[in-house]
C-alpha positions as CSV (number, residue, x, y, z in Angstrom):
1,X,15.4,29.3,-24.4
2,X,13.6,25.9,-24.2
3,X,13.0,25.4,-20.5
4,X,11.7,28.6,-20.1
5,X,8.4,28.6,-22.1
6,X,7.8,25.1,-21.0
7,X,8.1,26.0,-17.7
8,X,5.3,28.4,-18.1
9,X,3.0,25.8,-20.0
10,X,4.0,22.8,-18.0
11,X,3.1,24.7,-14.8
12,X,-0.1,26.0,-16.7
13,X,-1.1,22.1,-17.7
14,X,-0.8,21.1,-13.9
15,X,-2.9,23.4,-12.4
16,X,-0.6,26.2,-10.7
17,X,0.5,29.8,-11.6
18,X,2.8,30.0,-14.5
19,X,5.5,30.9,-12.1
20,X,5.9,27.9,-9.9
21,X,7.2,26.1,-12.8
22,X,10.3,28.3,-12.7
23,X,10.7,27.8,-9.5
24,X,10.7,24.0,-10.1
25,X,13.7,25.1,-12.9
26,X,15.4,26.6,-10.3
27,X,16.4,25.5,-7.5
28,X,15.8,21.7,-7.9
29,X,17.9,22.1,-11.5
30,X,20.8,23.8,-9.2
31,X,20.4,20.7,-6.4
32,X,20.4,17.6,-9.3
33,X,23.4,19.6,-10.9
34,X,25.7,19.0,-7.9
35,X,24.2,15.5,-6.8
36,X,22.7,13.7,-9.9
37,X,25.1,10.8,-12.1
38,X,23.9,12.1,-15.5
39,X,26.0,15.2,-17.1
40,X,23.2,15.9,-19.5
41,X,20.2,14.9,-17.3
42,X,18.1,18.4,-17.2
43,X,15.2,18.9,-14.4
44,X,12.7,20.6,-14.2
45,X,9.0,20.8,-15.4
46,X,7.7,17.9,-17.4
47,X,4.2,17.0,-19.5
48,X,3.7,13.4,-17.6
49,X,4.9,14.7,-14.0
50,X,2.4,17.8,-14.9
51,X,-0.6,15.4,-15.7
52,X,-0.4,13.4,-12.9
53,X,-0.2,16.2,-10.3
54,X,-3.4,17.7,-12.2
55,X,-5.1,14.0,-11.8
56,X,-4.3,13.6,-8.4
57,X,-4.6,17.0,-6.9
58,X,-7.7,18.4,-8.8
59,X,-9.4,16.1,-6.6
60,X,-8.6,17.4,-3.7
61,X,-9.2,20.8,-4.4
62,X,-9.7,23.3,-7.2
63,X,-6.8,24.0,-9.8
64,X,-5.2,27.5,-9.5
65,X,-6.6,28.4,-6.0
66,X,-4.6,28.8,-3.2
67,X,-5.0,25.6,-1.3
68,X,-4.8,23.7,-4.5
69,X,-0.9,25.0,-5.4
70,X,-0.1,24.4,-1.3
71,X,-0.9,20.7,-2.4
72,X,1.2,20.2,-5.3
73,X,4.0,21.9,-3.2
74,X,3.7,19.4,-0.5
75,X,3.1,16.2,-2.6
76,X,6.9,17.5,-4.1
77,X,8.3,16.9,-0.5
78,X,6.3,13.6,-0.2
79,X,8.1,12.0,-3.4
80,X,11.2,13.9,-2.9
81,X,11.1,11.8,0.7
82,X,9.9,8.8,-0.9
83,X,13.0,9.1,-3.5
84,X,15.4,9.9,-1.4
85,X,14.5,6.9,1.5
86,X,14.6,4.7,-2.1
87,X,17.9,5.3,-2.9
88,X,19.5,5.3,0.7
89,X,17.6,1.9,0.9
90,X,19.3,0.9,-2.3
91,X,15.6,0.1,-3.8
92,X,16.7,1.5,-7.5
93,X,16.1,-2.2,-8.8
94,X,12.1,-1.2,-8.3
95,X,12.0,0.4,-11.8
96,X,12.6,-3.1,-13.3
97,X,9.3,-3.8,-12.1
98,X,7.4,-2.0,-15.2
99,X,7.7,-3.4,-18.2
100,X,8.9,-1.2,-21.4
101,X,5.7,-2.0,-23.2
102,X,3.2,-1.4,-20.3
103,X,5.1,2.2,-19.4
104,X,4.9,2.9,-23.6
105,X,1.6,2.4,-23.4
106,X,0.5,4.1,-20.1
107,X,3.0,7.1,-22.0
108,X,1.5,7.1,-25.4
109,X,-2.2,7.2,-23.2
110,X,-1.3,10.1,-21.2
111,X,-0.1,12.2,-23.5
112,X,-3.7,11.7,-25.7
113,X,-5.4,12.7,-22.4
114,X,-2.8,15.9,-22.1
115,X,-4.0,16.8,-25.7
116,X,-7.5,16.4,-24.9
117,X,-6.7,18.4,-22.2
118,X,-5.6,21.4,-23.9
119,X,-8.0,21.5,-26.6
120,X,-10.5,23.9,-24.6
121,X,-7.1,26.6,-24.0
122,X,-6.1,25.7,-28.1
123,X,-9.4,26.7,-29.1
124,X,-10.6,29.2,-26.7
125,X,-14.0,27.6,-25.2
126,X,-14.9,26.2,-21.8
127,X,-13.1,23.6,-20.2
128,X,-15.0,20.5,-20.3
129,X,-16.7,19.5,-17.2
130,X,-16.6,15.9,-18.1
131,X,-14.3,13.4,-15.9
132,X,-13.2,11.5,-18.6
133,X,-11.1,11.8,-22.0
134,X,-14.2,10.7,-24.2
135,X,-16.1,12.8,-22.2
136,X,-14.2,16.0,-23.0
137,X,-13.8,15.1,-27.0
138,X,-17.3,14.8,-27.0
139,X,-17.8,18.2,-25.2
140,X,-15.2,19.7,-27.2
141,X,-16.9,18.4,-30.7
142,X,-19.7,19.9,-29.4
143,X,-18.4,23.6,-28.6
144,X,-16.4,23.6,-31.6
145,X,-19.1,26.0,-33.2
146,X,-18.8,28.7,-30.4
147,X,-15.0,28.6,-30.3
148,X,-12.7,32.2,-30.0
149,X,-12.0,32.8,-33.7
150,X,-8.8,34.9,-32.7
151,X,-7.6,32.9,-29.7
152,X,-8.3,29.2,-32.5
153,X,-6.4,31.3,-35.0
154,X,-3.0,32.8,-32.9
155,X,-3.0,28.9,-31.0
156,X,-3.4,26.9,-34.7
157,X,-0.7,29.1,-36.2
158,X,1.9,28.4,-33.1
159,X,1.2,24.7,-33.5
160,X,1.7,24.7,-37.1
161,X,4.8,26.9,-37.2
162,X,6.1,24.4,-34.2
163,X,5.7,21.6,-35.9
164,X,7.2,22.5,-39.1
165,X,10.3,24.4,-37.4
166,X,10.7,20.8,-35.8
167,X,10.8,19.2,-39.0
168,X,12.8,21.4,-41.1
169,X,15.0,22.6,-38.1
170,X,14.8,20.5,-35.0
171,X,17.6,22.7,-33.3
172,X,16.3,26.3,-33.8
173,X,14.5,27.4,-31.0
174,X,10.8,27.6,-32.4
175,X,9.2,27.5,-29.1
176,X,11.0,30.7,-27.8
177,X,10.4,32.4,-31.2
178,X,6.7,31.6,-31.4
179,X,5.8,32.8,-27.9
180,X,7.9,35.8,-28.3
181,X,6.5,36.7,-31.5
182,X,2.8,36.0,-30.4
183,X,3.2,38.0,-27.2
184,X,4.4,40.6,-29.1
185,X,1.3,40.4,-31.2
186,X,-0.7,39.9,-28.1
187,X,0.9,43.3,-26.7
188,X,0.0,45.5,-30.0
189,X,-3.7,44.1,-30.5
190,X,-4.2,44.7,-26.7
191,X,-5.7,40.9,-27.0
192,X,-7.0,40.4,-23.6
193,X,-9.6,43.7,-24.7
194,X,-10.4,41.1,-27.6
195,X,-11.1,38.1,-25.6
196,X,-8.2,36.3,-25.7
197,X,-6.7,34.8,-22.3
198,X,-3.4,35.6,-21.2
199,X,-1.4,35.0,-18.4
200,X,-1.0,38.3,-16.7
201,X,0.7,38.9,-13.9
202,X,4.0,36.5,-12.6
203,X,5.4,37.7,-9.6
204,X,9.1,39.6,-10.1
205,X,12.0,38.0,-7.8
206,X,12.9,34.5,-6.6
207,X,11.0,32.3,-4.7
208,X,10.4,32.9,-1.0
209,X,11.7,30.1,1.9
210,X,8.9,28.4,3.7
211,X,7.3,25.6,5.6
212,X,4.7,23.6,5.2
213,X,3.0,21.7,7.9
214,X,-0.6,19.9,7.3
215,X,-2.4,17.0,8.9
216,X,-2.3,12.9,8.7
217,X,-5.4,13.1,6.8
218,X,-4.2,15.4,3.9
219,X,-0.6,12.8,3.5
220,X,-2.8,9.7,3.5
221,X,-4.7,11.5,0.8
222,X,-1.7,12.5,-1.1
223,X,0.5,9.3,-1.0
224,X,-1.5,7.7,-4.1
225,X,-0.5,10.4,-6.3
226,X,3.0,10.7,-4.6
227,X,3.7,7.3,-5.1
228,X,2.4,7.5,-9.2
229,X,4.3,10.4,-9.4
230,X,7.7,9.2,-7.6
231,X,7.6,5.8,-9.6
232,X,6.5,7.5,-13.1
233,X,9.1,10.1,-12.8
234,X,12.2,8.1,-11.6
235,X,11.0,5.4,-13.9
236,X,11.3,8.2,-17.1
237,X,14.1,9.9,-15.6
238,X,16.1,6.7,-15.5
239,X,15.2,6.1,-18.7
240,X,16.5,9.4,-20.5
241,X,19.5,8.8,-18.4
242,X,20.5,5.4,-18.8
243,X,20.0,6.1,-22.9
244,X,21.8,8.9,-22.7
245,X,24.6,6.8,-21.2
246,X,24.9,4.1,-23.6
247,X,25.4,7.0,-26.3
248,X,28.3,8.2,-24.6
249,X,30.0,5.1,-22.5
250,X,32.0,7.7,-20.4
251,X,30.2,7.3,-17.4
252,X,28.1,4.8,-15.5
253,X,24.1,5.9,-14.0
254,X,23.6,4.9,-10.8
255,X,20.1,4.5,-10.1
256,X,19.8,4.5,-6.4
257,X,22.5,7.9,-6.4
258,X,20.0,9.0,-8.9
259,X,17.3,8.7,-6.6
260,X,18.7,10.8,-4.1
261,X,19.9,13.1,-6.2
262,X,15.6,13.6,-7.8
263,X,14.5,13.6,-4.4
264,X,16.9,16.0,-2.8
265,X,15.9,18.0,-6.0
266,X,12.1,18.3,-4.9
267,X,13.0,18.5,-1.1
268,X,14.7,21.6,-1.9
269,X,12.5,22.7,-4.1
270,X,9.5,22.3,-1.7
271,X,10.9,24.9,0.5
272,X,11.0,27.4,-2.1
273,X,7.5,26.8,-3.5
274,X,8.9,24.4,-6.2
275,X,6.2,22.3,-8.3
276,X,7.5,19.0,-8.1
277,X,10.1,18.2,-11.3
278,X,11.7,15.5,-13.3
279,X,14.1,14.7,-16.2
280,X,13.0,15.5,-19.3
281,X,14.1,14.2,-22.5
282,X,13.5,17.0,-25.0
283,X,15.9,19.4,-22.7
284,X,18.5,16.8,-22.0
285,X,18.5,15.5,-25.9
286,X,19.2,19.3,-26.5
287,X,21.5,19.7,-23.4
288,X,23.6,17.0,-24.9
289,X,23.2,18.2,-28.6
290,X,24.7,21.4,-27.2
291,X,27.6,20.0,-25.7
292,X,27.2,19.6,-22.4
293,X,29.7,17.2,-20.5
294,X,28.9,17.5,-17.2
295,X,26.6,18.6,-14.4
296,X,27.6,22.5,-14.5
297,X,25.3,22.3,-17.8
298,X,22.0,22.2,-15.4
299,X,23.5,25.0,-13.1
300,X,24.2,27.3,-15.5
301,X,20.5,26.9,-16.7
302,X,19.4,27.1,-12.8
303,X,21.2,30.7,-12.7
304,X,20.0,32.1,-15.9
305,X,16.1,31.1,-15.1
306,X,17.4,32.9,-11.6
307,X,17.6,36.0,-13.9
308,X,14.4,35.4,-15.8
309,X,13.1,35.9,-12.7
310,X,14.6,39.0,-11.1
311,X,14.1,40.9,-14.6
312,X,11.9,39.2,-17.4
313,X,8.5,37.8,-16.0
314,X,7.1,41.9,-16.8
315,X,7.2,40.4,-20.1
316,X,5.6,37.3,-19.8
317,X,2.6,39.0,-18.8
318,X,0.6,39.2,-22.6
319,X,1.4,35.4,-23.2
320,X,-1.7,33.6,-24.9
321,X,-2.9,30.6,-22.7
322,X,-3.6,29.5,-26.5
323,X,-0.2,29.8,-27.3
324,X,0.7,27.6,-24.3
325,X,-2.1,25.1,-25.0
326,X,0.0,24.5,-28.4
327,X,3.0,24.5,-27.0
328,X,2.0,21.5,-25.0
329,X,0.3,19.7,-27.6
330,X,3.9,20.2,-29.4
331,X,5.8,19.0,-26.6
332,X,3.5,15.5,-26.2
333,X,3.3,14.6,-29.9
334,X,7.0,13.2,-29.2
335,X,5.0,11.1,-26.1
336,X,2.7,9.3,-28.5
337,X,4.9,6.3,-29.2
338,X,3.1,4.9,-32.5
339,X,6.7,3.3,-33.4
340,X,6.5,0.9,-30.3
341,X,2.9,-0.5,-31.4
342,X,4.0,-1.6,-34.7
343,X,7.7,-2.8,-33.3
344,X,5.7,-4.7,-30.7
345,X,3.0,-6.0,-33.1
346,X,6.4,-7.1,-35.7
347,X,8.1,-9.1,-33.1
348,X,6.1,-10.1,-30.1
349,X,2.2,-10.1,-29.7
350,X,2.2,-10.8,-25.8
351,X,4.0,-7.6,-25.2
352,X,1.6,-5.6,-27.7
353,X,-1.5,-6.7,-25.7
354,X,-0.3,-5.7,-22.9
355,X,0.9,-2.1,-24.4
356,X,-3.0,-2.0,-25.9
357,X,-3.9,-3.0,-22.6
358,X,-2.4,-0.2,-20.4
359,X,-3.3,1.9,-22.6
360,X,-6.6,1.6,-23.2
361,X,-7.1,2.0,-19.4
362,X,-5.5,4.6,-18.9
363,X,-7.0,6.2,-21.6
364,X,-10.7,4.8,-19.9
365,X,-10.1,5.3,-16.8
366,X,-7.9,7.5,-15.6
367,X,-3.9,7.9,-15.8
368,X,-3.6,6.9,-11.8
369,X,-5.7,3.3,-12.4
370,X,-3.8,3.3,-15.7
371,X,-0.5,3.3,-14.0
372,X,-1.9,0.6,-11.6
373,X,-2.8,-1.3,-14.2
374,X,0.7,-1.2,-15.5
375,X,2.3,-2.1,-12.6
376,X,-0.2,-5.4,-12.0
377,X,0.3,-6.2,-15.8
378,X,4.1,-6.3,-15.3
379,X,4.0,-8.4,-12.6
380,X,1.5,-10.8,-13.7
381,X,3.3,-11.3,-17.1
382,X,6.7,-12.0,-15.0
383,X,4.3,-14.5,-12.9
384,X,3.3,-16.2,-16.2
385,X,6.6,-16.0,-17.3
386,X,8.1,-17.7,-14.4
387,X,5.5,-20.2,-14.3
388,X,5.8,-21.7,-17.6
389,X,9.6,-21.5,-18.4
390,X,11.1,-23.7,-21.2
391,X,10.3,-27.3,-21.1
392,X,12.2,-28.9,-24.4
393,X,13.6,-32.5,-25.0
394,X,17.0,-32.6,-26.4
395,X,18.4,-34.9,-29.5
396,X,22.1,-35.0,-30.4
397,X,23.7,-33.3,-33.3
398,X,27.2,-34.7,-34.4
399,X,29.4,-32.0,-35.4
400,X,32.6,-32.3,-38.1
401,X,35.2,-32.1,-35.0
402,X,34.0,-35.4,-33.5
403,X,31.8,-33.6,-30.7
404,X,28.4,-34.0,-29.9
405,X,25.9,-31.5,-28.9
406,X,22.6,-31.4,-27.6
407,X,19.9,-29.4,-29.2
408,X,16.0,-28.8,-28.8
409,X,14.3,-31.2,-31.3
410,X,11.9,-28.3,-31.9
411,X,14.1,-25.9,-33.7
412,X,17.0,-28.6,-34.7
413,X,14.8,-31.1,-36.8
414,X,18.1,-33.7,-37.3
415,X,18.7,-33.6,-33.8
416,X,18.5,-37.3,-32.9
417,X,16.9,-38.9,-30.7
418,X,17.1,-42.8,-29.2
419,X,14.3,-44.8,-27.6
420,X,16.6,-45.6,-24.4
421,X,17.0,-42.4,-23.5
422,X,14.9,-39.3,-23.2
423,X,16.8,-36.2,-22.5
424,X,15.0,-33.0,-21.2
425,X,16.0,-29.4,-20.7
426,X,14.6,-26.5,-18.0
427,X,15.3,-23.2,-18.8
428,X,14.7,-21.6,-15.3
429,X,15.3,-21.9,-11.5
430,X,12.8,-24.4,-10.1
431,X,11.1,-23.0,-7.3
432,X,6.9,-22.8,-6.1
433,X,5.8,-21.2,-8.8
434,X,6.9,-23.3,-11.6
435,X,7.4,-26.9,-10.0
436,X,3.8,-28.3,-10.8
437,X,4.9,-27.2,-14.6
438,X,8.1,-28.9,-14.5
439,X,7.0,-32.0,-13.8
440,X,3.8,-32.5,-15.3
441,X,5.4,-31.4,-18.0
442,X,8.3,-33.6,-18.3
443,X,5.7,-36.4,-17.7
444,X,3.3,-35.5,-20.7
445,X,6.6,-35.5,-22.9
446,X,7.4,-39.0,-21.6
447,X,3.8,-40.3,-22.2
448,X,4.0,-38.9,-25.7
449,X,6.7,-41.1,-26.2
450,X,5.6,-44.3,-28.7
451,X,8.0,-46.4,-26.7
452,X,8.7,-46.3,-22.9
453,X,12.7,-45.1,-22.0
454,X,15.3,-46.6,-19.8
455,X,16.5,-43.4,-18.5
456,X,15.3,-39.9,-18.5
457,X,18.3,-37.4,-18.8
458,X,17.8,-34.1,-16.5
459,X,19.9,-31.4,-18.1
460,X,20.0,-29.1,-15.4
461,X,22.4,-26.4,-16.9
462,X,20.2,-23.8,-16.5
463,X,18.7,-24.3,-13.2
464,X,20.3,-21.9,-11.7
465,X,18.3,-22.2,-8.3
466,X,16.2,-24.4,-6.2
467,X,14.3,-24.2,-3.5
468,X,12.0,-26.4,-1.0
469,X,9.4,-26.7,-3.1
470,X,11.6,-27.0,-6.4
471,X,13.4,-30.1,-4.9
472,X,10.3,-32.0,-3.6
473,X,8.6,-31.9,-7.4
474,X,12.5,-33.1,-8.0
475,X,11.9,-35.6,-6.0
476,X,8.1,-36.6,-6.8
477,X,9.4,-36.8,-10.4
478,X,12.0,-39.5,-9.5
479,X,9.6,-41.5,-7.5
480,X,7.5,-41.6,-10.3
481,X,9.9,-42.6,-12.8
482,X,11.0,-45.0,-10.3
483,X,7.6,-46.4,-10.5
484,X,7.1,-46.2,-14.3
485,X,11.3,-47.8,-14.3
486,X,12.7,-45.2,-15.9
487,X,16.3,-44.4,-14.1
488,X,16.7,-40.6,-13.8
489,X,20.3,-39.0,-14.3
490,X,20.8,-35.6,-14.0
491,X,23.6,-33.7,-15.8
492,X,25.4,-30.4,-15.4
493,X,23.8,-29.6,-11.6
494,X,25.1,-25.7,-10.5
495,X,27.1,-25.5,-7.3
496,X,24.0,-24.0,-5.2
497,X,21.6,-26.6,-6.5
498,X,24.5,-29.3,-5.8
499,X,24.8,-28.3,-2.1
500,X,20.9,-28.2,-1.8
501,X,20.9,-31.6,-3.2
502,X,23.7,-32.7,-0.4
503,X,22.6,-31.4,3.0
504,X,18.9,-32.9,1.4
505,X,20.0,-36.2,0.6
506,X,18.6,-36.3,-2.4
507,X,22.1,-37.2,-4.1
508,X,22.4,-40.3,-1.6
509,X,18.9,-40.9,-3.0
510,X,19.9,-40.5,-6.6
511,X,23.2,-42.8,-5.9
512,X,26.4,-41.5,-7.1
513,X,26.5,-43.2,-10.6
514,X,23.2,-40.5,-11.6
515,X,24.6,-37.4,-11.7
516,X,27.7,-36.0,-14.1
517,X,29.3,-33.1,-15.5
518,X,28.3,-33.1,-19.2
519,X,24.9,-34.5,-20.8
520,X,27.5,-36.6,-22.9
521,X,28.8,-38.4,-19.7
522,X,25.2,-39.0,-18.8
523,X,24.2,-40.6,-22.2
524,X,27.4,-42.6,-22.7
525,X,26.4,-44.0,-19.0
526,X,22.8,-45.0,-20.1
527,X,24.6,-46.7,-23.3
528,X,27.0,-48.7,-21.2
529,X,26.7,-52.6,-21.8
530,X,27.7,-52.8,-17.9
531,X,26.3,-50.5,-15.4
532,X,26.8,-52.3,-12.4
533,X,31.0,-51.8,-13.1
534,X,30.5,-48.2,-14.6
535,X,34.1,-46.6,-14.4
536,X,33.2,-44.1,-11.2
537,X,36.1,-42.0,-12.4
538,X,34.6,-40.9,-15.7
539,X,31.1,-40.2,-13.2
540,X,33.1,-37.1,-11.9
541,X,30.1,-37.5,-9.1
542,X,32.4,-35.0,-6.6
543,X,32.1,-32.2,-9.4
């Protein structure tokens, strides 16, 4: 009852005839039933997966012609391949890559621009001609005066009635009821004679097999859309799935089966003149609201839209595109994440700029730079993060048992500290990116220091990694201490980071009396009265 209408008005938003968005809740529903790892997961049409085919396509030819739907059908089979080749390569790990707060933001952008979008279809005038979302609110302020009273007035009704069903009964399906009762009304007023668009006629029976075959040119021209659409979808799909999953703890998502199984979904569908689909997470938080505990959920669905269209798309035909353009606007009021913003802006500023960020470009610019964006943001904050990891000095805290602990002086003012001894903890692997960092800034810390240490005590705990680069700033570090003569004893080495330090020689270098277990080994070592005759067996140097 849900998937059906927004079928019709996701198909509508991207640019095709109303009836290739059943199709896309056909046969690619049926296909993820059988293959995908989610029970509740349902696929089909969605807002964001609509948007970005509109973006990308539109450009290539005109929305609603003939050559224009041939495109969306093909760029299906392009991220269905693309999917599909992901998962086999085990290349699931690739959604880590965008950051929750960049994809909230590129989200919360996208679905502004998909109510901008509408407004032309909500209010009855022309669509604006103006490529971007300012653009069309100013063209849309400024037509407001000539809009269709009647179409305004059936469109403005359907949103308000869908928004209140939603608040007073989320489960009731209001989106079924208001399109039936408005094409009812549309039937008896004979509203096309009055001026009101409709969708007239959807083609009875399911969808034909056939083959596509087109050019280098038109694929290379394609595969920037494909690519947004194959990351944005999996990326959302995996989302609603892996949530989904912690709710129940029954079964486990795997993301590169889930691949396959999306892009075998679109393959299929492709061949049976399928828009391409996704998971969406108003029809799976139903689907699972409902009941469903396993994949027969999405066939069932698959086989009654099969019915829809063998007997029911007659009916369809005195739909209001008004009615549609609300029932989009309802659908991506959920997509406008204004929760996140003020989470983000309560606990972490770094992430909220770079939400604002994404957004505002994709909002400025266009949702495929927007995505871009995203994706450059995410890696550049991971960059930033990994080349300025925690740098802290460490003073000891004496606890009621007898045992001491080392804590950052920072956050645990009576941690003490000595002037002998200068401990100093890295909270990362030490490789190209960060080694500059690590030891300029262990040497600022030093030269803060009112009185010059004996020995500087290298926690290395959580240096989980090392490589080339990471051991020659190691070793620059100790050469300058050496010079400055400060001893440098490193504590609590991992085994990979050990054996680099063996077959490098940097051990032999460091002399076996350096490096321990525990910092406490270390710092009882630097307090010794007698170095020279330093018990080797409380060293534990062979760790």
């Amino acid at each position: 009852m849900v998937l059906v209408p927004q079928a019709l008005a996701y198909a509508y938003l991207a640019g095709v005839p109303p009836v290739y968005g059943l199709y896309a809740s056909l046969l690619p529903m049926l296909i993820y039933g059988f293959l995908g790892t989610s029970p509740q997961m349902n696929v089909g049409p969605v807002a964001i997966t609509a948007v970005l085919i509109l973006a990308g396509i539109s450009t290539m030819a005109d929305p609603f012609t003939n050559e224009y739907v041939q495109l969306v059908i093909f760029c299906g089979l392009i991220v269905g391949i693309m999917q599909v080749v992901m998962g086999l390569l085990r290349m699931g790990f690739i959604v880590n890559f965008l950051s929750h707060p960049v994809l909230s933001g590129f989200i919360s952008a996208a679905a502004v621009i998909i109510i901008v979008s509408q407004l032309p279809n909500l209010l009855g005038i022309e669509s604006s001609s103006s490529s971007t979302t300012v653009g069309k609110c100013i063209d849309v302020c400024q037509d407001l005066i000539s809009c269709h009273h009647l179409s305004l007035m059936i469109g403005g009704i359907s949103l308000v009635v869908l928004l209140v069903l939603k608040k007073l009964a989320p489960r009731f399906p209001g989106l079924l009821l208001v399109i039936s009762c408005t094409t009812l009304l549309s039937y008896f007023i004979n509203a096309p004679a009055q001026g009101v668009d409709v969708i007239g006629d959807i083609p009875s029976g399911l969808p034909a097999f056939s083959l596509m075959f087109w050019d280098i040119s038109s694929i290379v021209s394609i595969l920037p859309t494909a690519l947004t659409v194959c990351f944005v979808g999996f990326i959302g799909s995996l989302s609603i799935s892996k949530g989904l999953e912690i709710k129940h703890r029954s079964y486990k998502i795997d993301a590169n089966k889930e691949l396959i199984a999306l892009g075998a979904a679109k393959i299929a569908g492709s061949f049976f003149q399928a828009m391409p689909s996704s998971g969406s997470f108003s029809r799976s938080a139903l689907n699972d609201t409902s009941g469903a505990h396993s994949g027969f959920s999405s066939i069932i669905s698959s086989l009654i839209v099969g019915l829809t269209l063998l007997i029911l798309t007659p009916i369809f035909y005195y739909i209001p595109t008004t009615v549609l353009a609300a029932a989009i606007i309802y659908s991506v009021f959920g997509l406008l994440n204004i929760s996140e913003f003020k989470y983000l802006y309560k606990i972490r500023r770094r992430d909220l700029l770079m939400m604002i960020l994404t957004f505002a470009v994709t909002l400025g610019l266009g949702i495929e730079i927007g995505i871009l964006t995203g994706v450059v943001l995410s890696l550049l904050l991971l960059l930033y993060q990994t080349s300025r990891p925690n740098v802290v000095e460490l003073g000891a805290i004496s606890h009621p048992s007898g045992m001491t602990h080392y804590r950052n002086v920072d956050r645990f003012k009576d941690a003490a500290t000595t002037d002998n001894h200068l401990i100093i903890r890295f909270d990362n692997q030490l490789h190209f990116a960060n080694s500059s960092y690590f030891k300029d800034s262990i040497i600022t810390i030093l030269d803060e220091k009112p009185t010059k240490p004996s020995f500087l005590v290298l926690d290395a705990s959580n240096i989980y990694d090392m490589d080339s680069t990471g051991l020659h700033a190691l070793e620059d570090l100790y050469v300058t201490l050496k010079g400055r003569s400060i001893q440098l004893v490193i504590s609590g080495a991992k085994g990979d980071v050990r054996d680099l330090f063996k077959r490098s020689g940097f051990f032999q270098k460091l002399e076996t009396t350096h490096h321990f277990m525990q910092v406490t080994d270390a710092i009882a070592y630097s307090e010794s009265d007698d170095l020279d005759n330093w018990n080797p067996a409380a060293i534990q140097s062979d760790f």
